[in-house]
LODO-262708 format. One record per residue (C-alpha): residue in three letters; x, y, z. Coordinates in steps of 0.2 Angstrom, whole numbers, padded with zeros to 4 digits, always signed. Each point is the difference from the previous one (the first is absolute). Layout:
N
ALAXYZ...
% end
This chain:
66
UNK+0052-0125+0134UNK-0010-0015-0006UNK+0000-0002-0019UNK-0013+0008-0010UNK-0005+0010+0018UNK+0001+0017-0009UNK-0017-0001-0008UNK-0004+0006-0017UNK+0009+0013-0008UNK-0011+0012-0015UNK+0011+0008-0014UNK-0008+0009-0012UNK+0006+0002-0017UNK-0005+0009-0016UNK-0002-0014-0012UNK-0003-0019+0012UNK+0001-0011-0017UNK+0017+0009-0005UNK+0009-0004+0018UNK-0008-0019+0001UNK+0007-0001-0018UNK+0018+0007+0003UNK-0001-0009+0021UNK-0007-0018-0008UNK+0016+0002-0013UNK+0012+0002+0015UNK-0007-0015+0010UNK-0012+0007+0010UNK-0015-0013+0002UNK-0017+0009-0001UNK-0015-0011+0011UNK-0012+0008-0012UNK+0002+0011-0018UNK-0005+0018+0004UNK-0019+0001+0002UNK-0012+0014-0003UNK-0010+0006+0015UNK-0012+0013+0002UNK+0014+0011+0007UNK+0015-0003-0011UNK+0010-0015-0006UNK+0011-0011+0011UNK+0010-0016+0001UNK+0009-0010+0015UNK+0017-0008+0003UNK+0009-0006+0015UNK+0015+0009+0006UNK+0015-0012+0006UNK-0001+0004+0018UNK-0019-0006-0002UNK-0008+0017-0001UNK-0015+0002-0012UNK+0002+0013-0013UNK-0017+0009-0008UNK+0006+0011-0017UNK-0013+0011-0001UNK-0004+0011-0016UNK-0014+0011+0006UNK-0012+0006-0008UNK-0017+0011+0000UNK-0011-0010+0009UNK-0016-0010-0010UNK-0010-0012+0007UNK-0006-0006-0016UNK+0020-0005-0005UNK+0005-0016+0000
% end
């Protein structure tokens, strides 16, 4: 399998700033802090195999959050 061919990968997690602060303290490079979008928070990193990662923390959806 080519590298990143696996797609995009979407975990969710209860608290998104909590796991990008204990994963960043690990090593893990982030593309982006976690973001607020209308359905949640989320954040981005890139797995070693090339993958993209997507940690979700969903939330009750609000247009008007941002």
């Amino acid at each position: 399998m080519a590298k990143g061919a696996g797609g995009t990968l979407f975990p969710e997690t209860d608290d998104c700033k909590a796991a990008y602060d204990e994963l960043s303290a690990r090593g893990v490079e982030f593309n982006e802090p976690p973001t607020v979008q209308p359905y949640g928070i989320d954040t981005s990193f890139r797995h070693p195999s090339g993958n993209n990662i997507r940690l979700t923390q969903v939330l009750e959806f609000a247009p008007d959050r941002h």
